[in-house]
C-alpha positions in Angstrom: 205.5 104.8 105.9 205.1 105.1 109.8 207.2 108.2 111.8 208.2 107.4 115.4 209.4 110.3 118.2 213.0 109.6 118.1 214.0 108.1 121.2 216.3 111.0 122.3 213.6 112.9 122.0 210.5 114.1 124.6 207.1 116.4 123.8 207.2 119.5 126.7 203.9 121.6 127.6 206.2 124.9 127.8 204.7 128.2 127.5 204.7 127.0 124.0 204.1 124.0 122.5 207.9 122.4 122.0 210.1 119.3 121.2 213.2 118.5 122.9 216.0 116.5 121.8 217.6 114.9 125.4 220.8 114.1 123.5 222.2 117.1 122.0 219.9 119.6 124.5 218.2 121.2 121.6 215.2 122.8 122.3 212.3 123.4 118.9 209.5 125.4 119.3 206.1 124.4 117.6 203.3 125.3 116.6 199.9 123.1 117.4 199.6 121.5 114.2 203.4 120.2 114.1 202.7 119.7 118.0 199.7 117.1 117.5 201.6 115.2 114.6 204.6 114.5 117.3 202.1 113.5 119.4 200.5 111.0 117.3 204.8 110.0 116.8 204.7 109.7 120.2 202.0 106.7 120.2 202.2 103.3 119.8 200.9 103.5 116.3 202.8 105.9 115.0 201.5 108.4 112.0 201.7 108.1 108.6 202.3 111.3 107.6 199.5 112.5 105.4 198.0 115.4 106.9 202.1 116.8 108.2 203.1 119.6 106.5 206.6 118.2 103.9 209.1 120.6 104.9 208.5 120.3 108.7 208.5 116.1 108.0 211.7 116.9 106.3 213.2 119.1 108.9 211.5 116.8 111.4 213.3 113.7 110.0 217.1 115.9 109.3 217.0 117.1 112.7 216.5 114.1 114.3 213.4 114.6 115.9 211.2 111.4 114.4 212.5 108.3 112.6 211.4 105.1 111.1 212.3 103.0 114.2 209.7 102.5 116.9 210.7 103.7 120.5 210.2 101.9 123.8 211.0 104.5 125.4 208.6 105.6 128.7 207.1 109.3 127.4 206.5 112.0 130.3 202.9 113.2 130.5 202.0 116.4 128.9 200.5 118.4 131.3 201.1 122.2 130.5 204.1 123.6 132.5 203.5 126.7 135.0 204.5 130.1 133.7 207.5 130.6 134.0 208.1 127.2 133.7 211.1 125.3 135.6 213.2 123.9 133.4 216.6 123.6 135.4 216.6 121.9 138.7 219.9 121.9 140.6 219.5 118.7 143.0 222.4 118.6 145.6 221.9 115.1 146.4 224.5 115.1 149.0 226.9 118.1 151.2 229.9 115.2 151.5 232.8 116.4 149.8 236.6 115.0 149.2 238.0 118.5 148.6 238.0 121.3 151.0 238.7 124.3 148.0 239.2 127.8 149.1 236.4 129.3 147.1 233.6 126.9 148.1 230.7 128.8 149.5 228.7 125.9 150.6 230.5 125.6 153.6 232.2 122.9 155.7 230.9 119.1 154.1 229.0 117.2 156.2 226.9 114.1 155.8 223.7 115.9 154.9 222.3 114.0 151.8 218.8 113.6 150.4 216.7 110.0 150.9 216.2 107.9 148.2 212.4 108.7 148.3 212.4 112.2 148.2 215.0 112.1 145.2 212.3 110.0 143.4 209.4 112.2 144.1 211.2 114.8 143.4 212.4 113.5 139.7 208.7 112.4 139.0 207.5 115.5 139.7 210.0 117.8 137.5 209.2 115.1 135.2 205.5 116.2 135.4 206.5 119.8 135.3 207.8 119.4 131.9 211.6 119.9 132.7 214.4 119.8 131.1 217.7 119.5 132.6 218.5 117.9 135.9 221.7 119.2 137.3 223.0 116.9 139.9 224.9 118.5 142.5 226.8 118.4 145.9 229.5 118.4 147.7 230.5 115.5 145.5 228.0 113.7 144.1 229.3 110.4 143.8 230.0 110.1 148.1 226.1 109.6 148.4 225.7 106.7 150.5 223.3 105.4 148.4 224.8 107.0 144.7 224.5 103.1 143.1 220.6 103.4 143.8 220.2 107.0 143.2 221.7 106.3 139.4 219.7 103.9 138.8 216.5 106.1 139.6 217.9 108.1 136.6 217.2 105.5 133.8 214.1 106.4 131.6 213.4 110.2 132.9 212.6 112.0 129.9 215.0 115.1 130.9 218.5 115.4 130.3 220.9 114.4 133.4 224.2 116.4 134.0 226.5 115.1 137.0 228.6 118.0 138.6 231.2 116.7 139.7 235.7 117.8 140.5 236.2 114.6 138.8 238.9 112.5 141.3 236.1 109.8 142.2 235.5 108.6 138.5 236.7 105.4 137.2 236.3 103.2 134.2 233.7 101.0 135.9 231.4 104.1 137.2 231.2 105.9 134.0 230.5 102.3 132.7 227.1 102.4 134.6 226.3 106.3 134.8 222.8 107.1 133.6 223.4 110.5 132.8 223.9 112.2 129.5 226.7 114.7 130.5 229.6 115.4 133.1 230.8 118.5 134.1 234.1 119.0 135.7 235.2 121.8 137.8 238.8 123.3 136.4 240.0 125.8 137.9 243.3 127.0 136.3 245.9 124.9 134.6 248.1 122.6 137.0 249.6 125.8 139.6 246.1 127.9 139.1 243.7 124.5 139.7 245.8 123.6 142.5 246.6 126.6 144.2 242.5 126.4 144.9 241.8 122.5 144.9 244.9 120.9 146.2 248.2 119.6 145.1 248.0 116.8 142.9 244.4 117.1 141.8 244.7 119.1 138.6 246.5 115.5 136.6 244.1 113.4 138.1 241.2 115.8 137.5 242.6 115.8 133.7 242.6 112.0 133.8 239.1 112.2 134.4 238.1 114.1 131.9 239.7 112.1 129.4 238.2 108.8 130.5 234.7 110.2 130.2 235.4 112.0 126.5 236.9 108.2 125.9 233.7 106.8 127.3 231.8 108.6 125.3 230.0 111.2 127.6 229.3 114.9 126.2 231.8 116.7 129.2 231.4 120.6 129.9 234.1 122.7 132.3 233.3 125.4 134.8 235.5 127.6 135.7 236.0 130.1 138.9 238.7 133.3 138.3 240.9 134.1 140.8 243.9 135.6 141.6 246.1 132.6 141.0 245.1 131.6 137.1 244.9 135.1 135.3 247.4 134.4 132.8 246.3 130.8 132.5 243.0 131.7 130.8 244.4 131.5 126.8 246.1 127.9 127.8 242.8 126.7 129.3 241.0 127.4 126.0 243.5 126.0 123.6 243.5 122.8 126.1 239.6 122.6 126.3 239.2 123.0 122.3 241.3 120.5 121.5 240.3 117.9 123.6 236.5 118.5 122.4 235.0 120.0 125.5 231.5 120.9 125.1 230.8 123.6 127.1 233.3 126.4 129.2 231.5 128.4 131.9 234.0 130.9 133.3 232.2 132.8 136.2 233.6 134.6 139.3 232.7 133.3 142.6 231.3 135.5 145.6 232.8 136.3 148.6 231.0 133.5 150.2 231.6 130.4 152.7 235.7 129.7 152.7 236.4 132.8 150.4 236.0 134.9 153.2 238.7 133.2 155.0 240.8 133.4 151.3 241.4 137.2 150.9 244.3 136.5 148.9 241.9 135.0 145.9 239.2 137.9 146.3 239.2 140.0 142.6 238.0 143.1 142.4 235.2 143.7 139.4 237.6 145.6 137.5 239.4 142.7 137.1 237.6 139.9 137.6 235.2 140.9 135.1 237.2 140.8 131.9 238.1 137.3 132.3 234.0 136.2 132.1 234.5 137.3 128.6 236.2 133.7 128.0 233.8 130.0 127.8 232.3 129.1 125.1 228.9 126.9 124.5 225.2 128.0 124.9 225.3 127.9 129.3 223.1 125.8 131.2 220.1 128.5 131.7 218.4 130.7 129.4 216.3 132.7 130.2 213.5 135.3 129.0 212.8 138.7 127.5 212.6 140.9 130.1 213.6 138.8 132.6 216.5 138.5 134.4 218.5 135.3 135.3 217.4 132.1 136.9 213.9 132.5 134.9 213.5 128.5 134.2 216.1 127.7 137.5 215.4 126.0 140.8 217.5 124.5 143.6 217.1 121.8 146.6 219.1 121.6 148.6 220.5 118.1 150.8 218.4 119.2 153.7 215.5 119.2 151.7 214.6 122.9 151.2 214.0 124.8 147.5 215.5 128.3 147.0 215.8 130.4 143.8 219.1 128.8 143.9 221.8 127.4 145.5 223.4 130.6 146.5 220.1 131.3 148.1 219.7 128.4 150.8 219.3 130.6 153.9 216.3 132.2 152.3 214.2 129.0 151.1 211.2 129.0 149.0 209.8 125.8 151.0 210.8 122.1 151.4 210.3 119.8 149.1 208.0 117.3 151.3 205.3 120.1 150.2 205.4 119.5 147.2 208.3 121.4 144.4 205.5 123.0 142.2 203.7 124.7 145.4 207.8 126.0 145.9 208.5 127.1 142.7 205.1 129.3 142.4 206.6 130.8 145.5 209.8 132.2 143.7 209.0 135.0 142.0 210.8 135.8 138.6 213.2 138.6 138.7 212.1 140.9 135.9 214.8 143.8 134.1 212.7 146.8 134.8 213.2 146.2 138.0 216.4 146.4 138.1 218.8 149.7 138.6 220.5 149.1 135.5 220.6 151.9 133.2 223.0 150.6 130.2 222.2 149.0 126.9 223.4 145.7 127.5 220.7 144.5 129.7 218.9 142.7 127.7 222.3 140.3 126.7 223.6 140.1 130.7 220.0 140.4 131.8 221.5 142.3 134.9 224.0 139.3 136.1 223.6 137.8 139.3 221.2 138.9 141.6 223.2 137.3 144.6 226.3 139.3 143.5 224.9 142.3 142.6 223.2 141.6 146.3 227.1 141.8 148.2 228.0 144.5 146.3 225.2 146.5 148.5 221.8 146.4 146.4 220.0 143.1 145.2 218.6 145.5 142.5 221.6 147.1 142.1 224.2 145.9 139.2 226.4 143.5 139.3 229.8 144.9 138.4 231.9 141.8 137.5 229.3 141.5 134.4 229.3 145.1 134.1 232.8 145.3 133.4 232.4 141.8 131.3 230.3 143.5 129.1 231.7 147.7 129.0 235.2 147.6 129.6 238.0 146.7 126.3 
């Protein structure tokens, strides 16, 4: 009997040796030996089996990982990954937006967007690094002039694709043709809290949304921003996003940034903010190290071309990407806990919060109070 690399699934040169499955973002460590036998998967030929270990070809084959069926699929090369490695890349293809929301930090929208050619350089060198999730960004996404050309770049990358998006530009006919493997969707309260941020009439059609990609069979994760207008919709929000199957809820509190400063009315103070990032639910979009803090694996470009630790960090880039994104991202040093001015027991589960925050609040080593009070407070 021949064993294929499932399809879903690519080889990655990480700091170790590891498999990762594209469709349900799963992420195996291996050792060399159960390394080499994927690779010889990962051929043309396939491998029998022999000289494979039984209960790895049996977990192998459970999991998902290899299968009976030959793949066509095109596999990324496996050149070993810098340390830390960048496994999350946050492309904002374009600053247009539809929306003007009161909490957006970006700024005004303009018609700043990345070119074609950069956007495909860019993809076949994260590609190259050995990444794994591309998180596709704006403004909105989908007003790229050029978003029919830039979705079709996507087909055949070996990382998974995640379109960020507020959801009132999807239709039948785009999700039809969207190369990527999930949505998320920005929901900000329930119908008075969403709204009270986004706009009158969005939060129904933002719903709508939602509900056509779950119905079109896309894996669809929400993000959430507190704020003074949805703290007592937090328990509907979850019963609503359980039982209509969301995958992912990231609650987070936004900083005091771009049009909040212009919304005092919405500002929360840690104290309060904070208990509501206990809600969400899912595994997040970056992990990250021991002793490290956050944005380990993470990475941002921006629509003018530039790279920064992330997007919060655009005024103090790393580079631009015409130089090349590995010669940025050995620029952007990793942020590591014992740095940090944070004396509690915790830090090793909030690995200090956000470094931006914590940054406002008067110290970029400092703590970042909203998770502080996420994590000590009843």
């Amino acid at each position: 009997m021949k064993y294929f690399l499932s399809e879903s699934c690519a080889l990655k040169r990480l700091e170790t040796p590891s498999v990762y499955n594209i469709s349900t973002d799963e992420l195996y460590e291996l050792d060399e030996a159960a390394f080499e036998f994927l690779k010889k998967c990962a051929g043309k030929e396939g491998s029998d089996g022999e000289k494979c270990d039984r209960e790895f070809l049996d977990y192998a084959m459970n999991a998902g990982i290899i299968s009976e069926k030959q793949s066509g699929v095109r596999r990324p090369p496996l050149v070993k990954a810098p340390a830390p490695s960048l496994r999350y890349l946050e492309l904002q293809i374009t600053r247009a937006c539809n929306l003007r929301c009161r909490h957006c930090y970006i700024g005004p929208p303009d018609t700043l967007e990345l070119s074609l050619e950069k956007i495909r350089k860019t993809l076949d060198e994260f590609l190259e690094m050995q990444g794994l999730r591309l998180l596709i960004t704006g403004g909105e996404p989908l007003l790229h002039r050029e978003f029919g050309k830039f979705n079709g770049l996507l087909h055949g990358y070996a990382f998974r694709k995640i379109l960020f998006t507020n959801g009132l530009l999807l239709t039948r006919g785009i999700l039809k043709a969207l190369n990527v493997d999930e949505i998320q969707v920005s929901i900000d309260g329930l119908e008075q809290g969403h709204e009270a941020l986004r706009g009158k009439g969005t939060f129904r059609k933002t719903m709508d949304a939602i509900r056509m990609a779950l119905d079109s069979g896309f894996a669809v994760s929400i993000s959430t921003m507190v704020h003074s207008a949805n703290l007592y919709e937090f328990g509907g929000m979850e019963r609503l996003f359980r039982e209509m199957g969301i995958r992912e809820w990231t609650v987070d509190s936004p900083c005091f940034e771009g049009n909040l400063r212009d919304n005092p009315a919405f500002q929360l103070s840690p104290e309060i903010a904070g208990k509501y990032l206990r809600y969400g639910f899912g595994e997040g979009l970056h992990d990250g190290g021991d002793g490290f803090g956050c944005g380990l694996h993470l990475a941002s470009i921006m629509a003018d071309g530039m790279v920064a630790k992330c997007s919060f960090y655009s005024d103090v880039p790393a580079g631009n990407v015409d130089e090349g994104l590995a010669l940025c991202w050995s620029r952007i040093p990793p942020v590591r806990l014992n740095e940090l001015k944070c004396d509690c027991e915790f830090i090793d589960i909030c690995r200090g919060g956000c470094r931006f925050r914590a940054g406002l609040l008067g110290d970029v080593y400092g703590k970042d109070l909203y998770r502080c009070f996420a994590i000590l407070k009843p």
